[in-house]
N, C-alpha and C positions, 0 to 999 in steps of 0.2 A: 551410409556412404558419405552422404553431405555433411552429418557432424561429424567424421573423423575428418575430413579433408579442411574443414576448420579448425580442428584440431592442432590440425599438423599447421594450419597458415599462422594460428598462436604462436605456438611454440617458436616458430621459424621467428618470427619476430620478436618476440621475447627476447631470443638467443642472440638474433642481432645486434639490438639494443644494447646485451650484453658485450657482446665483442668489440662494439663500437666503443663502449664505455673505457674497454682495456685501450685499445689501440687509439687513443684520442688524449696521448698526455702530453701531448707536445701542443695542443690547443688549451687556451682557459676552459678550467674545471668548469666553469659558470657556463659556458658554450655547450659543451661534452653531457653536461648535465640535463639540459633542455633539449640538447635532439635527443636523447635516450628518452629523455622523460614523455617526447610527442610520440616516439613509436612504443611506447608501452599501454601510454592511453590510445591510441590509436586500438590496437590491438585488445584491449579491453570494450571499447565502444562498438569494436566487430565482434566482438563476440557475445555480449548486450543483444544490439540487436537482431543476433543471428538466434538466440535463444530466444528471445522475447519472439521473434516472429513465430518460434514453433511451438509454444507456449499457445500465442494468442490463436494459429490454426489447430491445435488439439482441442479450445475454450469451442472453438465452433462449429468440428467436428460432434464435443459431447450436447452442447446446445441441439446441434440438428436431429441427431437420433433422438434429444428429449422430445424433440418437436414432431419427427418422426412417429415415434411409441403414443403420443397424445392425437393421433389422428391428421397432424397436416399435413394436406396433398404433398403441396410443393417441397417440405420438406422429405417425405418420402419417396418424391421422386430425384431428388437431390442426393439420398444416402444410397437408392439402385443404383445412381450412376459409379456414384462412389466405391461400389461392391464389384459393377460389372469390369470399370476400369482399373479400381486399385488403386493407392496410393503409396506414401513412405509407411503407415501404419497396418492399413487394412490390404489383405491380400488379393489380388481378383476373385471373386466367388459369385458366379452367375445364377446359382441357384437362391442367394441371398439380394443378388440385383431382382430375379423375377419377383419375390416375395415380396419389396418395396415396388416394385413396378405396377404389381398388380392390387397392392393396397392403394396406390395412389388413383390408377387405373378405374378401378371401382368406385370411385370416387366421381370419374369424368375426368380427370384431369388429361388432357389432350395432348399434351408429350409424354407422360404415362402411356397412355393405349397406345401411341405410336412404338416405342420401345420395347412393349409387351410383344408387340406385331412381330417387332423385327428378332425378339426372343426367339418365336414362336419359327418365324421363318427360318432360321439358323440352325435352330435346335441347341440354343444356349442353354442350359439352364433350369431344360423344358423340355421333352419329346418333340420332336421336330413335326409340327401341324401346320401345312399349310391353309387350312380352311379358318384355325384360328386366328393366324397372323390377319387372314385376310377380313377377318371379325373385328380384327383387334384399329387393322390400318382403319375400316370404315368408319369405325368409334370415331378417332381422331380426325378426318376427313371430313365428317359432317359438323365438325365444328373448327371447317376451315384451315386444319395442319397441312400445308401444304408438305411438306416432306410426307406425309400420309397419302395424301392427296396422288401424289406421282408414284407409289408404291400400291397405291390401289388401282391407278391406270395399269402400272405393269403384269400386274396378276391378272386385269384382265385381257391384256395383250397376249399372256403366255397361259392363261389360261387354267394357273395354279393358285389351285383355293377355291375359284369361283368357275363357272363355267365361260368360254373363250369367247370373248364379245367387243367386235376392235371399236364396235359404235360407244360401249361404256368405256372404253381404254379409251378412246379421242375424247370424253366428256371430263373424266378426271385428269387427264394432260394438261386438258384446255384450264380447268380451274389451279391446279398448281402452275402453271406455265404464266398464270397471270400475275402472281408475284414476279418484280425485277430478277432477284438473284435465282431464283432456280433454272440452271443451266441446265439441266438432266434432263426437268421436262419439257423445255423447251428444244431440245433439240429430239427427243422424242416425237413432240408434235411437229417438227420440221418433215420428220421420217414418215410420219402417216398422210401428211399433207403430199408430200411427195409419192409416195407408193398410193396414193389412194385409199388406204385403208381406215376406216370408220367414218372418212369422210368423202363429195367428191377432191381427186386429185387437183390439185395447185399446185404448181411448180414455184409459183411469185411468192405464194404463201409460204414456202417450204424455205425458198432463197429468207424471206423477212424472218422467220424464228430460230434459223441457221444462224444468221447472222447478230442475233440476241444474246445467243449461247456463248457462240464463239467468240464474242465482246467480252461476256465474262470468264473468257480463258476458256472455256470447254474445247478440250483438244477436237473430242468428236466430233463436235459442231465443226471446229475451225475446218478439217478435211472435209466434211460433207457441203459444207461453203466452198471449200478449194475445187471438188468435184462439179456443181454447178455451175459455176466459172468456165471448168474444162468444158464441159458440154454446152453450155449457155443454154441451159434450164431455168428456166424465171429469172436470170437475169440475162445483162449480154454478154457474149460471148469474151471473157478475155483470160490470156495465157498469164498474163505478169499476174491480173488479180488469183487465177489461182496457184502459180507460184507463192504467191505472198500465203494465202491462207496454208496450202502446203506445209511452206516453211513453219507457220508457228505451228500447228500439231506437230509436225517434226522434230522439232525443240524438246517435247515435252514427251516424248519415246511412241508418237502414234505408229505405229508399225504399219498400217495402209498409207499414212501419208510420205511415210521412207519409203516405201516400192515406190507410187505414182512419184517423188523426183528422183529415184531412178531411172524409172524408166521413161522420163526425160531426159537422163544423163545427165541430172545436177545433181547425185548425190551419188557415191561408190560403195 
C-alpha cells in the first residue's frame, strides 16, 4: 500500500513538473527549466530513499532469520515478534511466533519465556495452558522480567496456573512494582495494601502506590487515588483532590470514575 502511494506521489510530481514546464512560456526558459528540473529530482531523491529504506529493512529482516536459524536467542526472539505481530512482508503467524519464542526461550532468554507465557495464556499459537504460561511467566520472573514478574503476581491473585495464594501475589507485585514505570503492578499493590490481602491492610501504603501509578497515567490507579481522597483513606480527606484524580481517569474512558463525577453532578 506504501509503495503504490509513492508511486502515485512520483508520478503526481513528474506530471507537474510537466505541466509547469508547458504553462511557463511567458517566464525565461532558463527559469521554467530549473523549477521543473528541482521537482523532478526532488522526486527522484523520494523515491531513492523510499526504496533504499526498504531494501535496507528486507537486508535485516534476511540477516535476522540468518541469525535466528544459527541459534541466536535475541535474534529469535526478535523474528517471534515479528511472526506474532506481522509486518509489510510477513503475515501474522502465531504458531511461527511460538516456534521462535520458544527456541529463544529455551535458551533462558527472559523476554522469550515472558512471551512464551503470554502464548500460552491466550491460547496464541498454542493450546491455551495456563499452568504453562504460569511456568513460562516464572522462567522470566526469576531473572527479574518484571512485565513476568506482575503476571506471575496475577495468576497468583486469581489463582490460574498456580494454586491461589494472595501472600505470593503481594511478593511478586512488590518485586515488579519496584521498577519506576510499572503502573499495573503498582496499582495492583495499592489494591492489596488496601483490602488487606497478602499483606496487613494500609490505607497510607495503598494512597503512596495509587499515587505512583496514577503519575504514570494509570487511569485505574488515577480513580482509585480519586476514591481515597472521597473517603480520606490514608490520606486526608479532600473533595477537589478527588475531583482532580476523577477527572484524569475520566479523560481516558474510566467508566467508575464517570459514575463517581456523576454522581457528584459534575459530569451528565
Amino acid at each position: 500500500m506504501k509503495d503504490s502511494i509513492r508511486r502515485g506521489v512520483i508520478f503526481f510530481m513528474v506530471m507537474v513538473g510537466i505541466v509547469f514546464l508547458k504553462e511557463t512560456g511567458r517566464l525565461k526558459s532558463d527559469l521554467a527549466k530549473i523549477i521543473v528540473a528541482a521537482v523532478i529530482i526532488f522526486a527522484v531523491v523520494y523515491a531513492i530513499r523510499g526504496f533504499g529504506k526498504k531494501r535496507q529493512l528486507k537486508e535485516l529482516q534476511a540477516q535476522c532469520r540468518k541469525d535466528a536459524e544459527q541459534g541466536d536467542a535475541d535474534a529469535q526472539v526478535n523474528l517471534g515478534q515479528t511472526y506474532e505481530e506481522g509486518d509489510r512482508d510477513i503475515a501474522p503467524d502465531p504458531v511461527q511466533a511460538v516456534f521462535w519464542y520458544r527456541k529463544s526461550a529455551d535458551q533462558g532468554h527472559p523476554f522469550a519465556q515472558f512471551n512464551l507465557g503470554r502464548m500460552y495464556e491466550s491460547g496464541q499459537g498454542v493450546a491455551q495452558d495456563q499452568t504453562q504460561a504460569a511456568e513460562w511467566f516464572r522462567k522470566a520472573a526469576d531473572q527479574d522480567w518484571d512485565l513476568a514478574q506482575a503476571k506471575l503476581g496475577q495468576m497468583y491473585e486469581e489463582g490460574r496456573g498456580v494454586a491461589q495464594d494472595q501472600a505470593q501475589a503481594f511478593v511478586w507485585y512488590s518485586k515488579a512494582a519496584a521498577v519506576p514505570y510499572n503502573d499495573l503492578a503498582q496499582n495492583q499493590l495499592g489494591l492489596m495494601y488496601e483490602q488487606g490481602r497478602g499483606v496487613a491492610q494500609d490505607h497510607a501504603q495503598a494512597a503512596e502506590w495509587f499515587r505512583k501509578a496514577a503519575g504514570q497515567g494509570c487511569a485505574s490507579a488515577q480513580f482509585n487515588l480519586g476514591r481515597l481522597y472521597a473517603s480520606g483513606h490514608g490520606v486526608t480527606q479532600d473533595n477537589t483532590q478527588a475531583v482532580h484524580w476523577y477527572r484524569k481517569a475520566a479523560k481516558q474512558g474510566d467508566a467508575k470514575a464517570q459514575d463517581a463525577l456523576r454522581v457528584m453532578g459534575l459530569l451528565k
